[in-house]
N, C-alpha and C positions, 0 to 999 in steps of 0.2 A: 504493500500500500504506500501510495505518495501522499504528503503532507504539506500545507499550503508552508511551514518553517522548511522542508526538507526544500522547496522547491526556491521559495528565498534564498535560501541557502547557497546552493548551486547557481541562481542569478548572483548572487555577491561575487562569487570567485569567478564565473565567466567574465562577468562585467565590470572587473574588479572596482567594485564601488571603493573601496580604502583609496581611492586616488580622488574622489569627490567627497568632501568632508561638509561643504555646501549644500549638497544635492545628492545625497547617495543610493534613495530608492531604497523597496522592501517592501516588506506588507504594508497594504493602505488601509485594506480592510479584514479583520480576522475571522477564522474560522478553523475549527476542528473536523471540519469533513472531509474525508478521505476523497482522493481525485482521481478522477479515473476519467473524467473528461475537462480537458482547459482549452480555453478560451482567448484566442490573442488576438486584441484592437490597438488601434494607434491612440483612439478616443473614446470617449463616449458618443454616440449617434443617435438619433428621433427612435430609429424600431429598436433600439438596443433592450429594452425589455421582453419585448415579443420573441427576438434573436435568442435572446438567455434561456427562453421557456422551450423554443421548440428545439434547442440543441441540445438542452439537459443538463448543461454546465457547470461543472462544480467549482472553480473559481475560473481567475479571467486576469488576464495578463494587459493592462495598456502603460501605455506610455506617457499620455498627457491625461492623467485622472481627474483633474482641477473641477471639472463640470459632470463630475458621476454624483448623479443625486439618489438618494437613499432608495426609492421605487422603482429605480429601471432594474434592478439586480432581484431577486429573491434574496431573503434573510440568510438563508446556507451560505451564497456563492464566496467566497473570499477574493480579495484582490489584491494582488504586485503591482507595482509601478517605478516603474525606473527613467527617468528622463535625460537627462544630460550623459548618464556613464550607456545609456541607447545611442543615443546621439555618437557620441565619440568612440565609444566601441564598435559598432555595429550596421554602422550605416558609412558617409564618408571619412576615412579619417584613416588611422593605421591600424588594416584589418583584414588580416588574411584569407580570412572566409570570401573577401572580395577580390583581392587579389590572384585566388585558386582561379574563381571564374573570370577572372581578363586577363588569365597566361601570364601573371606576374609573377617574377622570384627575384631573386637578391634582395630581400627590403630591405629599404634602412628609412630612420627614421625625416620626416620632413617638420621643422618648426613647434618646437618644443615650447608646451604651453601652461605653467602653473607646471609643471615638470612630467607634464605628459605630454605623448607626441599629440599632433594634429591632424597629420596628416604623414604620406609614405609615398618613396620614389621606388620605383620598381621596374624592373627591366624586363623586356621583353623580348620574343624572336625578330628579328627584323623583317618590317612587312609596310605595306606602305599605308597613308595615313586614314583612306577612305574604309580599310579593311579592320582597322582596328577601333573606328568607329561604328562599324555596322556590330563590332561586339559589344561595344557598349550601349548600343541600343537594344541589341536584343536581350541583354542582361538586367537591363533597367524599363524594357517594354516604350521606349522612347525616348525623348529628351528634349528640352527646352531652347536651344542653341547651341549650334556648332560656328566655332569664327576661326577660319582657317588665317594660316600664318605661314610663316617661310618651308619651313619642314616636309618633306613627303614623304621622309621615311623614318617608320618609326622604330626607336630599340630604346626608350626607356621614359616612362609615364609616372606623374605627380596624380595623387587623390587627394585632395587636400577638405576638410569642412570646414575653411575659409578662403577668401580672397583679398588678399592686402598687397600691395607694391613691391613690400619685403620679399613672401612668400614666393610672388611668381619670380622676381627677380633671382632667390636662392634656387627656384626648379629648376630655371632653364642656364645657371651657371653649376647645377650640377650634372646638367645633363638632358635633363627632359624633353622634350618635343611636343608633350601635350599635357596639360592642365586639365584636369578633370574634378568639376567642385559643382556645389548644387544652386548658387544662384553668383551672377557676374555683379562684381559690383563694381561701380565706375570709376570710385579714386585708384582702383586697378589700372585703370584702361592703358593708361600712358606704358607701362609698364611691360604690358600686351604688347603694344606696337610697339618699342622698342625692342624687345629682346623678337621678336616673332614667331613667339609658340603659338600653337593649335589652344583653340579652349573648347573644349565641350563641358555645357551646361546641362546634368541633367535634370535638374527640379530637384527642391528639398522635399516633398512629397514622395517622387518617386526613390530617393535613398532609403525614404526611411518606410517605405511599402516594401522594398527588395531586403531590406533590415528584419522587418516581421517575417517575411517568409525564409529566412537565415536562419533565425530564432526559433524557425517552427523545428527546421529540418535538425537544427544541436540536440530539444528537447526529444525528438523524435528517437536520436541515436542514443540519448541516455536513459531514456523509459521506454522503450519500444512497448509496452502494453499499454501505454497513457497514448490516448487520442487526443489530437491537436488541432483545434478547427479555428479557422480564420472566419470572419464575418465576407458575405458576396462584396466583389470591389464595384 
């Protein structure tokens, strides 16, 4: 039997919350009923009550729990919520699970922040720059902007969960060819045209949708008899 502390648990050390002393996530809401089916949202949502009844849920994993109000859940269901050590673990930032699926290896760390990385440079086979974006969209189900740059050929990519001046300026003097981050932000830009990296944007939405389905597949491989169910996208 899984236990909503057992399952806390195992979020702390995956997501190593002791690195967020601000924001470190856990149980939101208690409960002693044994799990045998959980529940992973980004949020709370309008049918989220309806959701919880017809799926049978015994607790429920989100992310941004702030606006879970007392009646969308049944009295059982128990809830975790982990926001920032999600964010920077699990979605963009330096995180392997993402790197597996865009043919990344060598990592090292990109722009250390409160003394965690932020983000990660990773090298790739060499391939040219349109190919290596058709995997990032299909990894990420699309994206929000692509702004090409000098580069056509790629052997080694930034994921970064920011964009500062700094940032791209250290990618592309260690190497990079392509910036890869969830939304462009303009005191960037000069930056961009200067050194002329690729940027693909994919949407901080879809990070952290490809983050949940990460998270399903980790919990999946360390409880194989716990069902894992996402709400319809």
């Amino acid at each position: 039997m899984i236990y909503l502390a057992q399952l806390a648990e195992f979020l702390d050390q995956f997501l190593r919350v002791h690195q967020f002393e601000l924001d470190p996530g856990g149980i939101y809401r208690p409960s002693n009923r044994p799990i045998q089916r959980l529940g992973l949202a980004l949020e709370p949502w309008s049918d989220l009550a309806e959701w919880a009844t017809e799926t049978e849920i015994d607790a429920l994993f989100l992310h941004r729990p702030w606006k879970l109000e007392g009646d969308q859940l049944p009295a059982h269901v128990g809830v975790v919520a982990y926001h920032l050590a999600f964010d920077e673990q699990i979605t963009l930032g330096f995180n392997p699970l993402l790197a597996n699926t865009l043919g990344l290896f060598e990592l090292e760390v990109l722009g250390p922040k409160a003394g965690r990385p932020i983000g990660m440079l990773g090298s790739t086979s060499s391939q040219r720059f349109e190919s290596f974006c058709d995997r990032v969209q299909r990894a990420f189900g699309g994206c929000e902007a692509v702004e090409r740059g000098l580069p056509q050929i790629v052997t080694k990519v930034a994921v970064v969960g920011a964009m500062t001046e700094a940032l791209v300026r250290d990618a592309k003097t260690r190497g990079a060819e392509i910036y890869i981050t969830g939304q462009f932000r303009q005191p960037a830009r000069s930056a961009v045209l200067e050194t002329g990296i690729n940027v693909i944007v994919v949407g901080h939405r879809r990070s952290e949708e490809w983050g949940l389905q990460a998270l399903a597949g980790v919990l999946r491989d360390r409880w194989p008899e716990l069902q894992v169910i996402l709400p319809p996208s």
